[in-house]
HTML snippet that shows the backbone in 3Dmol.js (N, CA, C, O; Angstrom):
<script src="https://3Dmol.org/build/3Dmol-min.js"></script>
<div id="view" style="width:600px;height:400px;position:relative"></div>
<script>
const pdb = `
ATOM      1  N   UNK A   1       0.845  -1.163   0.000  1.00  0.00           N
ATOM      2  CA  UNK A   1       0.000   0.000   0.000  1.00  0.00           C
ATOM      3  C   UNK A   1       0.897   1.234   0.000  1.00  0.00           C
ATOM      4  O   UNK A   1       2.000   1.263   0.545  1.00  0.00           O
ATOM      5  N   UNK A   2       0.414   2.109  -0.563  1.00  0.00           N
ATOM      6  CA  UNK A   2       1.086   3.391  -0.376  1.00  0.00           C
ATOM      7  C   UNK A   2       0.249   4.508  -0.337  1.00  0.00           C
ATOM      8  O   UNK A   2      -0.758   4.790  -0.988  1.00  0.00           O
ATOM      9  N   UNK A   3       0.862   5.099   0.559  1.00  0.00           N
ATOM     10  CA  UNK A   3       0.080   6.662   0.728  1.00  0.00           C
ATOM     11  C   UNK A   3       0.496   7.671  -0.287  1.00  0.00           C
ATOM     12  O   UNK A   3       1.574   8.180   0.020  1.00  0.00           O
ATOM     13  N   UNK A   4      -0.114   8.212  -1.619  1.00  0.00           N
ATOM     14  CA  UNK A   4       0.312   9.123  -2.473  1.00  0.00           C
ATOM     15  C   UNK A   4       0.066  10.460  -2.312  1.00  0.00           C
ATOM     16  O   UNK A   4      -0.360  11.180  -3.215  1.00  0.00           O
ATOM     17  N   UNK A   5       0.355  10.878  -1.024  1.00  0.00           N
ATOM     18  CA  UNK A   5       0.648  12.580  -0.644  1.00  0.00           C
ATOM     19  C   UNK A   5       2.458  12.227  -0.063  1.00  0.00           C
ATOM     20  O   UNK A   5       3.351  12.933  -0.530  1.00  0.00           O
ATOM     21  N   UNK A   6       2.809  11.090   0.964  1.00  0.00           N
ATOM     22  CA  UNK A   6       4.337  10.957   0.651  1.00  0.00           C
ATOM     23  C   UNK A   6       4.626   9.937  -0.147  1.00  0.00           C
ATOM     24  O   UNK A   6       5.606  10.192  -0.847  1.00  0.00           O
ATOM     25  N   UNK A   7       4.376   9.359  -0.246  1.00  0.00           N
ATOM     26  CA  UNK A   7       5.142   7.969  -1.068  1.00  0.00           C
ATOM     27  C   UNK A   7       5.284   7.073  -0.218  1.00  0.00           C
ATOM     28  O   UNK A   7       5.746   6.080  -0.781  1.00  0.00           O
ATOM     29  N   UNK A   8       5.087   6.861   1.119  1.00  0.00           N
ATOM     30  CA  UNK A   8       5.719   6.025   1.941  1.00  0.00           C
ATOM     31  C   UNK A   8       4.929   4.660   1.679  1.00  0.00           C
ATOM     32  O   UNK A   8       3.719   4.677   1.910  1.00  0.00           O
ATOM     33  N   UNK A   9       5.495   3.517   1.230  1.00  0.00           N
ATOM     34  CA  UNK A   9       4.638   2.386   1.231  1.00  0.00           C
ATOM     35  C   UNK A   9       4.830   1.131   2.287  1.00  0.00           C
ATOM     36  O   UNK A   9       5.378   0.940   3.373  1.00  0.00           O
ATOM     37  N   UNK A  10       4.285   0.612   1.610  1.00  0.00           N
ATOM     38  CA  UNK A  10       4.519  -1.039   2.828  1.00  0.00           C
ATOM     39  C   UNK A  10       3.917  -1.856   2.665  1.00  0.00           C
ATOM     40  O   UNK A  10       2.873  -1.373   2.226  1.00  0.00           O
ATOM     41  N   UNK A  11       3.809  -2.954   2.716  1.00  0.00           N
ATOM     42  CA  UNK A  11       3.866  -4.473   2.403  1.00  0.00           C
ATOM     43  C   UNK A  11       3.269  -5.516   3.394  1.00  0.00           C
ATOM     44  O   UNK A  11       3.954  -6.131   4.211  1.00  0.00           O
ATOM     45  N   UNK A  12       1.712  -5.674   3.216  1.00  0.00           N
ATOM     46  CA  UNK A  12       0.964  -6.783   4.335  1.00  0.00           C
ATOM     47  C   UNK A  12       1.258  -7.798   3.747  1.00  0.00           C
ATOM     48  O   UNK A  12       1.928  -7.960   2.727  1.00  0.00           O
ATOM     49  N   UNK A  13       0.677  -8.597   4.487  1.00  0.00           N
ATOM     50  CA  UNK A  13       0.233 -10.039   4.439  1.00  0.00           C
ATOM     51  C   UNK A  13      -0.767 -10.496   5.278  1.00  0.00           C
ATOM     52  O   UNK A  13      -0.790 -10.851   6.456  1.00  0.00           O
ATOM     53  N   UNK A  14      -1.970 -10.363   3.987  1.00  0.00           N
ATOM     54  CA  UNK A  14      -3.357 -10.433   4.629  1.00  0.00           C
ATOM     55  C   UNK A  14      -3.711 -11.914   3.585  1.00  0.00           C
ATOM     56  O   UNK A  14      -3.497 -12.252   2.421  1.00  0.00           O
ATOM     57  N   UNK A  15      -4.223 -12.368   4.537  1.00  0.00           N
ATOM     58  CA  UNK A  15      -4.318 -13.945   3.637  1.00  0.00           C
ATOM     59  C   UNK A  15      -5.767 -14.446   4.512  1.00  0.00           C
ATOM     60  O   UNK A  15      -5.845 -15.664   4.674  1.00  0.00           O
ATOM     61  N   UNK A  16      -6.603 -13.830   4.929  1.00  0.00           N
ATOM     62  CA  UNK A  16      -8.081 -14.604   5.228  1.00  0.00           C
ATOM     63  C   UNK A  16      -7.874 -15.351   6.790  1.00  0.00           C
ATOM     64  O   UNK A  16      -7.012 -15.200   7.655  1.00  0.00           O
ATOM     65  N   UNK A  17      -8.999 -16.152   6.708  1.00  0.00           N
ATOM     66  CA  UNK A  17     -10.212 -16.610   5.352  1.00  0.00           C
ATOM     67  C   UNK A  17     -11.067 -15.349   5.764  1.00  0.00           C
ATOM     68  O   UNK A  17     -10.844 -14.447   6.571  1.00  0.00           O
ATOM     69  N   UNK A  18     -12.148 -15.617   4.901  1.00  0.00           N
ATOM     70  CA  UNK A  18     -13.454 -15.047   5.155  1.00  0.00           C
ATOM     71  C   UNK A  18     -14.796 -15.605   4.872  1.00  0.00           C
ATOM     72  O   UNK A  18     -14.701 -16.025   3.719  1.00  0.00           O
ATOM     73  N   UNK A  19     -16.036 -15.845   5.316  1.00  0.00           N
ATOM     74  CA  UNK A  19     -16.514 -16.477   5.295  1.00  0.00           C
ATOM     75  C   UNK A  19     -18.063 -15.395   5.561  1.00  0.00           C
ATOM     76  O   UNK A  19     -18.189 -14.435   6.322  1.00  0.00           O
ATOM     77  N   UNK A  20     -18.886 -15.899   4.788  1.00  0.00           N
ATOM     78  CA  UNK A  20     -20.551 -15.131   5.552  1.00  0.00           C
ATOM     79  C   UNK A  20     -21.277 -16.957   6.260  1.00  0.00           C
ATOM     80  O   UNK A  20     -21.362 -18.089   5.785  1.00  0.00           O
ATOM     81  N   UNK A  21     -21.683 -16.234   7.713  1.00  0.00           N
ATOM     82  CA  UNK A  21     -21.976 -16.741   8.846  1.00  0.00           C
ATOM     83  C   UNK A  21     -23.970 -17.654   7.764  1.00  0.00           C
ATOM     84  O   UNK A  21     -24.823 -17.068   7.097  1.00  0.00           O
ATOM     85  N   UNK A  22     -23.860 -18.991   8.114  1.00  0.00           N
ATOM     86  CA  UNK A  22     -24.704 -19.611   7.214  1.00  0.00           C
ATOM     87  C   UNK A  22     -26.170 -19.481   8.650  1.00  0.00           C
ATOM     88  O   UNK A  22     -27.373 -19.740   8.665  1.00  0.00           O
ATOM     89  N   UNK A  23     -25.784 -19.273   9.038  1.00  0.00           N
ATOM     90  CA  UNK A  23     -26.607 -18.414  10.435  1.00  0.00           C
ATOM     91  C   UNK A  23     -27.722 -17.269  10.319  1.00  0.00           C
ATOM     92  O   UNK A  23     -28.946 -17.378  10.384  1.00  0.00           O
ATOM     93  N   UNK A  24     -26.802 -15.974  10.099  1.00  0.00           N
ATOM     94  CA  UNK A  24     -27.280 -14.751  10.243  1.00  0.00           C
ATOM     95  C   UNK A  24     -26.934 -13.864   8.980  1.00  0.00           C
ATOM     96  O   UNK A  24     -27.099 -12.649   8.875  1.00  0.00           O
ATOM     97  N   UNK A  25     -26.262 -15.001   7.765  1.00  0.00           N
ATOM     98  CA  UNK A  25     -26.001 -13.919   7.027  1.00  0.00           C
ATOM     99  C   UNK A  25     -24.700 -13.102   6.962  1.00  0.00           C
ATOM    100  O   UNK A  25     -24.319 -12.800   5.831  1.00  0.00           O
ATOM    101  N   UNK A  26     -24.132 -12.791   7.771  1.00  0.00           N
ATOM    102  CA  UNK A  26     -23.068 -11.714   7.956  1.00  0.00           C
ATOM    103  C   UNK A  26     -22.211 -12.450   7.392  1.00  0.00           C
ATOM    104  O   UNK A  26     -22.318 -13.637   7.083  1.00  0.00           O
ATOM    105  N   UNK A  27     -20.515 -11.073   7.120  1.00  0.00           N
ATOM    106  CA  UNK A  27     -19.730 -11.791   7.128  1.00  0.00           C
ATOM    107  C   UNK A  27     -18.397 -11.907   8.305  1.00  0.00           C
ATOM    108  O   UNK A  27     -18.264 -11.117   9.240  1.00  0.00           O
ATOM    109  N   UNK A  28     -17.692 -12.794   8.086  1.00  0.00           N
ATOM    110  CA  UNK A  28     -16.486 -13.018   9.440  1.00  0.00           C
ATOM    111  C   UNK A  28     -15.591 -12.999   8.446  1.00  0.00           C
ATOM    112  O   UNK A  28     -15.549 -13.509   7.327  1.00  0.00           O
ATOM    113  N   UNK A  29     -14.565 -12.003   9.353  1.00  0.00           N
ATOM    114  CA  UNK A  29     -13.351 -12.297   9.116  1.00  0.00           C
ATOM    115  C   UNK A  29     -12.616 -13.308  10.116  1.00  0.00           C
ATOM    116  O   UNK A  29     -13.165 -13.649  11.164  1.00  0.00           O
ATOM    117  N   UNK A  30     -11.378 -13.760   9.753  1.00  0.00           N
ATOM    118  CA  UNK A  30     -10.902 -14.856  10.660  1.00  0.00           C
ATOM    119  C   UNK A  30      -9.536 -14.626  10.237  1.00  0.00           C
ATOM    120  O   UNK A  30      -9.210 -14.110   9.168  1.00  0.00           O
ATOM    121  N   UNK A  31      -8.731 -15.056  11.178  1.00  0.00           N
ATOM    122  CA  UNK A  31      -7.146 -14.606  10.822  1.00  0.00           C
ATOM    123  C   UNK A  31      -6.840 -13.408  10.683  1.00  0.00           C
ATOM    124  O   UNK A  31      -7.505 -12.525  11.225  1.00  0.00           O
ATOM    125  N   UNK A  32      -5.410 -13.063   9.674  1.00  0.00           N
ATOM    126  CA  UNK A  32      -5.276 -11.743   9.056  1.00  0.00           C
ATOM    127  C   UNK A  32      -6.285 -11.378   8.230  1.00  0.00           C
ATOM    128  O   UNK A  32      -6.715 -12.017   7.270  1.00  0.00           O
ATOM    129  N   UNK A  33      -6.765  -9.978   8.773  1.00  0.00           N
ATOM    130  CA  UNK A  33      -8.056  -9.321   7.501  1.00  0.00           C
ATOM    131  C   UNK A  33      -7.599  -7.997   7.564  1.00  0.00           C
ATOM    132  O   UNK A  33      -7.009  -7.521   8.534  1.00  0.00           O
ATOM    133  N   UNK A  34      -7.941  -7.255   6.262  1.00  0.00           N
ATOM    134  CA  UNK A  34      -7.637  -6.011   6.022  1.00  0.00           C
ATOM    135  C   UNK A  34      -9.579  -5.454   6.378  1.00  0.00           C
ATOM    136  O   UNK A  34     -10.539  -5.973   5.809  1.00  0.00           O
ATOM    137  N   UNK A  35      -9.658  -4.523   7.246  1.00  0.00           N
ATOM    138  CA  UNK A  35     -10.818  -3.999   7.558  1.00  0.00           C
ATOM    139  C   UNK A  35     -10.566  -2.372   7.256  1.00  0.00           C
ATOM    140  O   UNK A  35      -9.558  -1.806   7.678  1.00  0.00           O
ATOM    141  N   UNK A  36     -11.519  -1.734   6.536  1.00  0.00           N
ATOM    142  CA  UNK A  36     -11.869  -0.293   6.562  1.00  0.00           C
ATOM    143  C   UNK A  36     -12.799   0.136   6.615  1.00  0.00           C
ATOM    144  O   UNK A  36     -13.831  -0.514   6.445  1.00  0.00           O
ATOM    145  N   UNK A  37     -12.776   1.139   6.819  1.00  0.00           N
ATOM    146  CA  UNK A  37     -14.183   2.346   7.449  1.00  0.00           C
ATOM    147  C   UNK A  37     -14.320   3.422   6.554  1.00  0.00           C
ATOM    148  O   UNK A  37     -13.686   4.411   6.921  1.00  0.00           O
ATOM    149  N   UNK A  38     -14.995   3.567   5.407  1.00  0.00           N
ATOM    150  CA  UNK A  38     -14.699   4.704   4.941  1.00  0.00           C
ATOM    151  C   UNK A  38     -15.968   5.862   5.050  1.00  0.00           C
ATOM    152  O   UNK A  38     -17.079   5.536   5.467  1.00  0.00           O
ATOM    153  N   UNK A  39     -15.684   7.064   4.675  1.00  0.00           N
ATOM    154  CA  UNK A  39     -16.097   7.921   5.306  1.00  0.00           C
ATOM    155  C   UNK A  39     -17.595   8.177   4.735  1.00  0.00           C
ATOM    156  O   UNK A  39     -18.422   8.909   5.277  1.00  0.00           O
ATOM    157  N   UNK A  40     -17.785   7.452   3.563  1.00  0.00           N
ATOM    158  CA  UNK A  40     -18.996   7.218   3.325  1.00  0.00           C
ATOM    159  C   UNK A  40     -20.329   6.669   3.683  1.00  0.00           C
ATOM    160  O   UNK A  40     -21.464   6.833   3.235  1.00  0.00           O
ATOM    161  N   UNK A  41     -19.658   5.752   4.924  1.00  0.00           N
ATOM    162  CA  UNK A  41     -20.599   5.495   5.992  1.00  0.00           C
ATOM    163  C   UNK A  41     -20.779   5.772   7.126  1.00  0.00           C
ATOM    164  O   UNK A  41     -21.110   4.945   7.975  1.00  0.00           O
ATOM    165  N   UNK A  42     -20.537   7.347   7.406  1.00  0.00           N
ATOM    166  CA  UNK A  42     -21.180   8.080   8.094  1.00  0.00           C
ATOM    167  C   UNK A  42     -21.330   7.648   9.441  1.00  0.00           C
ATOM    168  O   UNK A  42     -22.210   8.259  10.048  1.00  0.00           O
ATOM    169  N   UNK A  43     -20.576   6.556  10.243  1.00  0.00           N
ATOM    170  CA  UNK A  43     -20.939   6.297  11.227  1.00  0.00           C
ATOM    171  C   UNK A  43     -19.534   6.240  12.500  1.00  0.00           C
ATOM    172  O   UNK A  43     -19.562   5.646  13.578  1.00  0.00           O
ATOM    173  N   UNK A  44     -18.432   7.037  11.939  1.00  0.00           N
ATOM    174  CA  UNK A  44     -17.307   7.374  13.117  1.00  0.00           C
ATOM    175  C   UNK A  44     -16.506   7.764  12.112  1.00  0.00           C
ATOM    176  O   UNK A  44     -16.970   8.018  11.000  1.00  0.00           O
ATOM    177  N   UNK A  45     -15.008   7.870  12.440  1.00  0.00           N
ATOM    178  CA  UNK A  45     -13.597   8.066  12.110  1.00  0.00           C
ATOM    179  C   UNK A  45     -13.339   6.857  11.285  1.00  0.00           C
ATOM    180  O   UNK A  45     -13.339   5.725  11.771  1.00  0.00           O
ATOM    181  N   UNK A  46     -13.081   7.155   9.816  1.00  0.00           N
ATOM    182  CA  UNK A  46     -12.816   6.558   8.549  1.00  0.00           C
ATOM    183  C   UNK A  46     -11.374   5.995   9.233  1.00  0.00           C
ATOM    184  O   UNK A  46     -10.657   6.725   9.917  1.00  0.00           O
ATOM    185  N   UNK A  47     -11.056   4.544   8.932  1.00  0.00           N
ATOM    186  CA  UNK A  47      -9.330   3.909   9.086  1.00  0.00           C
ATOM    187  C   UNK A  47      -8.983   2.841   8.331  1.00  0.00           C
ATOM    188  O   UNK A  47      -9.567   3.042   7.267  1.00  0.00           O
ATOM    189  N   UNK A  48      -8.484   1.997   8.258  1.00  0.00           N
ATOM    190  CA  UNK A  48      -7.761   0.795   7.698  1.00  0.00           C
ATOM    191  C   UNK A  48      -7.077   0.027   8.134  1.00  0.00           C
ATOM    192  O   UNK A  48      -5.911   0.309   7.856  1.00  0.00           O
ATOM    193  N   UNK A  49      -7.135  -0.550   8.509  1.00  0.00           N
ATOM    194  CA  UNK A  49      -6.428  -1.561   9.578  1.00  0.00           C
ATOM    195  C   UNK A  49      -6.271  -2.760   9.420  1.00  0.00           C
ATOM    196  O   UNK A  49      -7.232  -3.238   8.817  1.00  0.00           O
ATOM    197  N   UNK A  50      -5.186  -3.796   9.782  1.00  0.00           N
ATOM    198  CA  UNK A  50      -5.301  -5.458   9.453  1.00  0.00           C
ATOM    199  C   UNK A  50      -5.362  -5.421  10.754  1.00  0.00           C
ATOM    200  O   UNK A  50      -4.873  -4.588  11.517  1.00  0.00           O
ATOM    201  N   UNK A  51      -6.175  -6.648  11.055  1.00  0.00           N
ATOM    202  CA  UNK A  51      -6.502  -7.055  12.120  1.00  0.00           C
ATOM    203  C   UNK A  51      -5.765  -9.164  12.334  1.00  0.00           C
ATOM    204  O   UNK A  51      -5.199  -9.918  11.542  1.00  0.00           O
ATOM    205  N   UNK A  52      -6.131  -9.289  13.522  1.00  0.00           N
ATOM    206  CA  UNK A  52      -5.542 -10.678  13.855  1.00  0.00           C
ATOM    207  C   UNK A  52      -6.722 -11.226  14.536  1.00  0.00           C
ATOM    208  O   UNK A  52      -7.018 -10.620  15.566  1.00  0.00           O
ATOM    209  N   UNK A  53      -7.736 -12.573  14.106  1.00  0.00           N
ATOM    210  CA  UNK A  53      -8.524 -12.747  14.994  1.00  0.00           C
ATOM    211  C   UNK A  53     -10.268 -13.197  14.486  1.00  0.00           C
ATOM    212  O   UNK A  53     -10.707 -14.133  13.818  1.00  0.00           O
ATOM    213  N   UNK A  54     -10.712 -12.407  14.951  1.00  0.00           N
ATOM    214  CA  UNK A  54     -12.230 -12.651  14.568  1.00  0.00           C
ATOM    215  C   UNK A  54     -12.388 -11.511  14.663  1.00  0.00           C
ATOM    216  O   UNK A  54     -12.153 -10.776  15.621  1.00  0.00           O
ATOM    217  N   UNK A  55     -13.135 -11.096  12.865  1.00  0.00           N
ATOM    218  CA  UNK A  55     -14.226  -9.667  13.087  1.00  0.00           C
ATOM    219  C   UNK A  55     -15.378 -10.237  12.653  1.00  0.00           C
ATOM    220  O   UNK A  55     -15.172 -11.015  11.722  1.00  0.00           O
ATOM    221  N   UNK A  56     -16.536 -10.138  12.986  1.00  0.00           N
ATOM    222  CA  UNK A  56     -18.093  -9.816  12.660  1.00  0.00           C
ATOM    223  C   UNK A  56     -18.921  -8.442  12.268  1.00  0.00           C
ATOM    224  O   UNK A  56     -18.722  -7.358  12.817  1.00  0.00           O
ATOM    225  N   UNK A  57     -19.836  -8.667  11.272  1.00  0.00           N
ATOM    226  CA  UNK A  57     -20.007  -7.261  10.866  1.00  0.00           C
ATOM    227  C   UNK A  57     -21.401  -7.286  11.068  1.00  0.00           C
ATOM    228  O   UNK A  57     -21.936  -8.390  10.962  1.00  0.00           O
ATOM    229  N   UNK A  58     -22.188  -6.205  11.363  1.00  0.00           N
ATOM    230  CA  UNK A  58     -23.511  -6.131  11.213  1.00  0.00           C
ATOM    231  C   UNK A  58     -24.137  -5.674   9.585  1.00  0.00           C
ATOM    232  O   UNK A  58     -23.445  -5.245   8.662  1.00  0.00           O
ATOM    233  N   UNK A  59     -25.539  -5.895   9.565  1.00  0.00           N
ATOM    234  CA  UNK A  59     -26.374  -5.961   8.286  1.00  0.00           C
ATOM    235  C   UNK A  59     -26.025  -4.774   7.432  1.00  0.00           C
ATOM    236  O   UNK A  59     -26.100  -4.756   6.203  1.00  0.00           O
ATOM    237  N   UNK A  60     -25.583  -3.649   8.309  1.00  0.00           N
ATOM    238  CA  UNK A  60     -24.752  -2.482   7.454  1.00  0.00           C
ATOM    239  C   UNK A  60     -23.349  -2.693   7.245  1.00  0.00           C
ATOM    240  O   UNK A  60     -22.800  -1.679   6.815  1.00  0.00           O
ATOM    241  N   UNK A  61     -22.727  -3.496   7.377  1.00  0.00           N
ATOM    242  CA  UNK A  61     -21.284  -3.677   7.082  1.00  0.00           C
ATOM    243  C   UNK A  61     -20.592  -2.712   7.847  1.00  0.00           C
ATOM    244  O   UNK A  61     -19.648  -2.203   7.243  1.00  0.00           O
ATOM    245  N   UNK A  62     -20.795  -2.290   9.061  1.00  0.00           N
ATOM    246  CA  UNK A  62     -19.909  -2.102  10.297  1.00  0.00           C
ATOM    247  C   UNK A  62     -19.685  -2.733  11.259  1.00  0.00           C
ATOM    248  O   UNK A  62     -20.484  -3.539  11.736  1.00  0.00           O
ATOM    249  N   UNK A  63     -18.412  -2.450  11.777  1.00  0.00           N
ATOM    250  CA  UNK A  63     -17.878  -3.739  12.850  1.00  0.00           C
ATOM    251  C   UNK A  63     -18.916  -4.234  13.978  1.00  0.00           C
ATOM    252  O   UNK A  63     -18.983  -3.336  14.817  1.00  0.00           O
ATOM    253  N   UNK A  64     -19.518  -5.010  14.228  1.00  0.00           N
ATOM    254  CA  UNK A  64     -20.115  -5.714  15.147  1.00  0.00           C
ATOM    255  C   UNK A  64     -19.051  -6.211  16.450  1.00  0.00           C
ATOM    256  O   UNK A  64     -19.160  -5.568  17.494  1.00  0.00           O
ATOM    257  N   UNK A  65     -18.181  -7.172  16.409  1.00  0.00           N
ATOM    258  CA  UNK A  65     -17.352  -7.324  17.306  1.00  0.00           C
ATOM    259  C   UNK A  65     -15.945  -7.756  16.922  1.00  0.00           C
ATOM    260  O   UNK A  65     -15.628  -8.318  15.874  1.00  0.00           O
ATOM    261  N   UNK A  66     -15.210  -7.435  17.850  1.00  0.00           N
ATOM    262  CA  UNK A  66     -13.447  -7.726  17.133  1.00  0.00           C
ATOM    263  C   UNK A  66     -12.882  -8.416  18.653  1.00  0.00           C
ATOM    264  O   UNK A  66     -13.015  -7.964  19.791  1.00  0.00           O
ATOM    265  N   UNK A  67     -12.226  -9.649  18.196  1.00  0.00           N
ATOM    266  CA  UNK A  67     -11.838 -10.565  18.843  1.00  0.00           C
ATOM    267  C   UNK A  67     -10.857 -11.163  18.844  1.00  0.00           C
ATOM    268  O   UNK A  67     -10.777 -12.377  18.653  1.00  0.00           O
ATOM    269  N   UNK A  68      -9.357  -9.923  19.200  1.00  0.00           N
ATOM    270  CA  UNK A  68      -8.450 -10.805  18.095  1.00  0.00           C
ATOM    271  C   UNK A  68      -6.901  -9.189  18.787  1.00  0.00           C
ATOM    272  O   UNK A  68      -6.576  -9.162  19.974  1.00  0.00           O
ATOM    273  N   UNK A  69      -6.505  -8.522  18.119  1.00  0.00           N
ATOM    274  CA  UNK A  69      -5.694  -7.567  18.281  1.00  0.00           C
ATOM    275  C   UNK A  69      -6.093  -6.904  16.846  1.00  0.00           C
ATOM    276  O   UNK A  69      -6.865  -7.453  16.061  1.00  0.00           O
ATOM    277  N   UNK A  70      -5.303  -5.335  16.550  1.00  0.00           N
ATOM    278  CA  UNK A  70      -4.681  -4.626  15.906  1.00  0.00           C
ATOM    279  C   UNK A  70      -3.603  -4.820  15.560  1.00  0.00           C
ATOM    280  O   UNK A  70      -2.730  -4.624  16.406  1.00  0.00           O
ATOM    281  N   UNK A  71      -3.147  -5.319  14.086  1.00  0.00           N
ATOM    282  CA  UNK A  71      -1.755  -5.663  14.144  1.00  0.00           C
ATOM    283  C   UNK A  71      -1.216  -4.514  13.502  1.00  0.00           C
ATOM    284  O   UNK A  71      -0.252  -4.085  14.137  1.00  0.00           O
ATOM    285  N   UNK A  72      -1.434  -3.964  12.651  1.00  0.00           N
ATOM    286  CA  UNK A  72      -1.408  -2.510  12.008  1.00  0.00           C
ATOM    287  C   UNK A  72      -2.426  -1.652  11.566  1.00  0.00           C
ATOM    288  O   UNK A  72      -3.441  -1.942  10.933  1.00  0.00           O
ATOM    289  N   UNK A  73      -1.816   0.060  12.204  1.00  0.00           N
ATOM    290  CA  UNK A  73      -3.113   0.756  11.832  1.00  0.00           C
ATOM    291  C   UNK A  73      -2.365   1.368  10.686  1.00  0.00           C
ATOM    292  O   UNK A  73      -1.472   2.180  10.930  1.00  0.00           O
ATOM    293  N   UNK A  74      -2.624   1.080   9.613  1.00  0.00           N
ATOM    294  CA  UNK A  74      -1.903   1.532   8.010  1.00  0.00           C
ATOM    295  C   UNK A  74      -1.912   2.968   7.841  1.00  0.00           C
ATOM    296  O   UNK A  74      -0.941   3.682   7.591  1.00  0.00           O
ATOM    297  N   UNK A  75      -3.383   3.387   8.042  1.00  0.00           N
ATOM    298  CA  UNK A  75      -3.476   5.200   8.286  1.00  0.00           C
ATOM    299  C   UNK A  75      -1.929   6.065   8.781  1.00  0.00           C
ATOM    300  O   UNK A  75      -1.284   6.972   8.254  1.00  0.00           O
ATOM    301  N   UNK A  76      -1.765   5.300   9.983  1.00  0.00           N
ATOM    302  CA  UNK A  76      -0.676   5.922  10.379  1.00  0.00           C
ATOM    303  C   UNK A  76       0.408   5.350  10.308  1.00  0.00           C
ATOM    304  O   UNK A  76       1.304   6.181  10.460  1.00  0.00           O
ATOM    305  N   UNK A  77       0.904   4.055  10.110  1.00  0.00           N
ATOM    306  CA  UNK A  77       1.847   3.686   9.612  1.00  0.00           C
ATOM    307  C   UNK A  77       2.418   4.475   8.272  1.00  0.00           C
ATOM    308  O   UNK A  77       3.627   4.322   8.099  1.00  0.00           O
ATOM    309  N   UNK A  78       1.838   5.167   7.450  1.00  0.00           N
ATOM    310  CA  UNK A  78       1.803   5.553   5.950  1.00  0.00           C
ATOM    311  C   UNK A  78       1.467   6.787   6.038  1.00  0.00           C
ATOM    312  O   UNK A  78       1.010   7.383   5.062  1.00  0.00           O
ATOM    313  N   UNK A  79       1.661   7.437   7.366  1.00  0.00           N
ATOM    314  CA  UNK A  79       1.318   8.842   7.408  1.00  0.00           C
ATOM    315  C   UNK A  79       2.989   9.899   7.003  1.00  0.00           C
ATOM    316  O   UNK A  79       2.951  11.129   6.981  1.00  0.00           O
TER     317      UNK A  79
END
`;
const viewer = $3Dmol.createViewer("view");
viewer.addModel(pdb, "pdb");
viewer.setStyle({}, {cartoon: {color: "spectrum"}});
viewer.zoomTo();
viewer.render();
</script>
């Protein structure tokens, strides 16, 4: 990824899985996942982040619960 106001880039390794819950519909992340917020949904502070763990999302595709760590917040890594 790179941020194109400096150039500064960097190099994940986001490899899944992901899966929608045969339950409720939703989807899970599991393991490394790249998660973002963008500002188009109006509902906090836009970010990007890989995460480690379990995320769940609700019927609007915002985070429901995170179960797991922050392994990088890219925003500012690339600031």
């Amino acid at each position: 990824m790179t941020n194109l106001e400096t150039n500064e880039s960097r190099r994940y390794n986001i490899s899944g899985p992901t899966f929608i819950d045969a339950e409720t519909g939703r989807l899970v992340l599991t393991g490394t996942a790249l998660v973002g917020q963008p500002a188009s949904q109006n509902v906090g502070s836009t970010f990007l982040i890989v995460t480690r763990g379990r995320v769940t999302f609700t019927p609007a595709n915002t985070i429901e619960s995170h179960h797991g760590t922050i392994a990088h917040n890219i925003c500012a890594e690339l600031a």
